[in-house]
N, C-alpha and C positions, 0 to 999 in steps of 0.2 A: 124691225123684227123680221121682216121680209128675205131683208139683204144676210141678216145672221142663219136662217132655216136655209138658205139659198146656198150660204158657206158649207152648213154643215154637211148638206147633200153631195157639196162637191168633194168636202174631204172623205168621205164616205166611200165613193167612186174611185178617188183617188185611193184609198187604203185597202180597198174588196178586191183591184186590178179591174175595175170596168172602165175604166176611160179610155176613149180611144190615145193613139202616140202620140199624137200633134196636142191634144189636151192637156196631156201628162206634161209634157217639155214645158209647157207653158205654164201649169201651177206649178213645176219643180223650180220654174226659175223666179216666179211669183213667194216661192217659200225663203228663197234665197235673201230675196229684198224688202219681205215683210218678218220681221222677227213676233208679231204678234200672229199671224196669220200660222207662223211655223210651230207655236208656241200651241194654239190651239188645236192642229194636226196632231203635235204631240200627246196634246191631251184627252182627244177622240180615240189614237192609237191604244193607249194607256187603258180609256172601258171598254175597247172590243178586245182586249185581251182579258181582263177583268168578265165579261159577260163569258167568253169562252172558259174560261174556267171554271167559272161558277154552273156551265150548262155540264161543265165534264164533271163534277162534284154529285149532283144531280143524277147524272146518268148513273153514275159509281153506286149512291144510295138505293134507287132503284134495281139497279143488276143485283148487288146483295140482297137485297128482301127478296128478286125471285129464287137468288139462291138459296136463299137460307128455304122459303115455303118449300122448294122444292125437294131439298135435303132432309127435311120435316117430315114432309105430308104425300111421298111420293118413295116407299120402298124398290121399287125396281130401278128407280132412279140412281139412289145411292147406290143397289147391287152393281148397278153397271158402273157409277166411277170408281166406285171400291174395288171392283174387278179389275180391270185399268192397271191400275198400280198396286198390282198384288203380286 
């Protein structure tokens, strides 16, 4: 279990760009001659793009709700984006 948390911290590093260059050469050439090892990269890669997404989906639902309350319950509001584009 060790050795697996230990992997994933290093594909982690490797995928955020925090490793230092002499580390990086060394898992790039490590991914090259482990096809499990590359396989699993891949698949760390695959939910931090999933997680970013889902954090921007999020943010999207939130930003509307402030707009919608603000467009609602906030008259000078509206006057001033209506004004805008008038």
């Amino acid at each position: 279990m060790r050795q697996l948390l230990h992997e994933v911290q290093e594909i982690d590093q490797y995928l955020l760009r925090k490793m230092p260059a002499g580390d990086k050469l060394v898992f790039e050439a490590r991914i090259l001659t482990d096809p499990q090892l590359e396989e699993n990269a891949n698949c760390q890669q695959q939910a931090h793009q999933l997680i970013r997404w889902l954090g921007r989906a999020k943010q999207r639902v939130t930003l509307h709700n402030i707009h919608h309350q603000l467009w609602q319950e906030d008259a000078a509001f509206k006057a001033e984006i209506t004004a805008i584009f008038k």
